[in-house]
N, C-alpha and C positions, 0 to 999 in steps of 0.2 A: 280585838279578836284576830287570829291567823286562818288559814282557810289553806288546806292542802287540796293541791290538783289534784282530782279524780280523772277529768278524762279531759281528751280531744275531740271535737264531733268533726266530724267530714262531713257537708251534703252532698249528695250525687245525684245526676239522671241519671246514671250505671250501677247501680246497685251492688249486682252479682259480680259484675268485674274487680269493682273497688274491693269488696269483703276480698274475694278471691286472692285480689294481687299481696293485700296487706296478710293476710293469713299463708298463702305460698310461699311468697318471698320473705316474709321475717317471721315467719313460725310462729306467729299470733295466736293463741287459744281464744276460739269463741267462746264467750263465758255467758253470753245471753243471745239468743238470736230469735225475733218474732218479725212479722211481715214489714218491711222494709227495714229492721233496725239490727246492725250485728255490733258489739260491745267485746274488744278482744284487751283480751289481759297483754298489756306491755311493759310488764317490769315495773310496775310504782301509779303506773299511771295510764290505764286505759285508752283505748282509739276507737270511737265508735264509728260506725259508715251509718249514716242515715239518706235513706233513700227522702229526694226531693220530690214535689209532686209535679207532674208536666207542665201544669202554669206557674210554676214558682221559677224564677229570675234569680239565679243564683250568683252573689257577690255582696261587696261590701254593705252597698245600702238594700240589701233584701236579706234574705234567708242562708249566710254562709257568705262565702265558702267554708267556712271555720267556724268554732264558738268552741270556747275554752270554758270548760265545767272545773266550779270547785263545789266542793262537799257539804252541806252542812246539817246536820242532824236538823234543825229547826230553823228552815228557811225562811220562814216569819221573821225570826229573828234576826239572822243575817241581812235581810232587808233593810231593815229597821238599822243597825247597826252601819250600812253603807251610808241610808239616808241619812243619818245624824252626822257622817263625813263630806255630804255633800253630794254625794253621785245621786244621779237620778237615773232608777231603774222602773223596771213594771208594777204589774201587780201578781202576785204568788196565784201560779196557776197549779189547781187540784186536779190529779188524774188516777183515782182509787188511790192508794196510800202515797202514791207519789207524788210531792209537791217541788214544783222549777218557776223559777221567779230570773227572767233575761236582763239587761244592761247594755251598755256600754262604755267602754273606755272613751279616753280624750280622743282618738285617731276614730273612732266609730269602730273597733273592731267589739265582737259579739263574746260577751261574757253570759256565766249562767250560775248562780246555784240550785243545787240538786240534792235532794238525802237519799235519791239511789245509792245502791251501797259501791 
């Protein structure tokens, strides 16, 4: 299976600054935005800012800085299909029709798949 990037996530304690600068500075279209999370259209492939919570420890071995989403219509399966390569990821988390299932690469950096569209 191939898996196209959908997005970039950013974590922030700045929120409104980070949406801001990304949206001012490179004309980003918000294309979703609900309480802490903005999803701007970047030509192919998404930036989203996600707001951090005040105890979360943002960096490699915690929550960010980064996590790189790919796509998959049926992320049960995409699991399953990494697992059967060898990676070890989560378990397929349900959030009302959205289903994200996390990883990691060889260096620990934060992978994701997602059927957000």
């Amino acid at each position: 299976m191939k898996y196209a990037m959908r997005r970039v996530i950013l974590f922030t304690h700045n929120f409104a600054a980070m949406r801001d600068f990304y949206s001012d500075t490179f004309g980003l279209e918000i294309v979703e935005e609900d309480d802490g999370w903005a999803d701007m259209a970047a030509e192919g492939c998404n930036i989203a800012i996600h707001a951090a919570g005040t105890k979360v420890t943002i960096g490699p071995d915690f929550e960010g800085p980064h996590k790189i989403v790919f796509h998959a219509d049926d992320v049960h399966e995409a699991r399953a299909d990494v697992i059967a390569r060898g990676v070890a990821i989560g378990e397929v988390q349900v959030f009302g029709d959205l289903r994200l299932c996390d990883g990691s690469d060889p260096d620990g950096n934060r992978f994701q798949f997602s059927n957000r569209p």
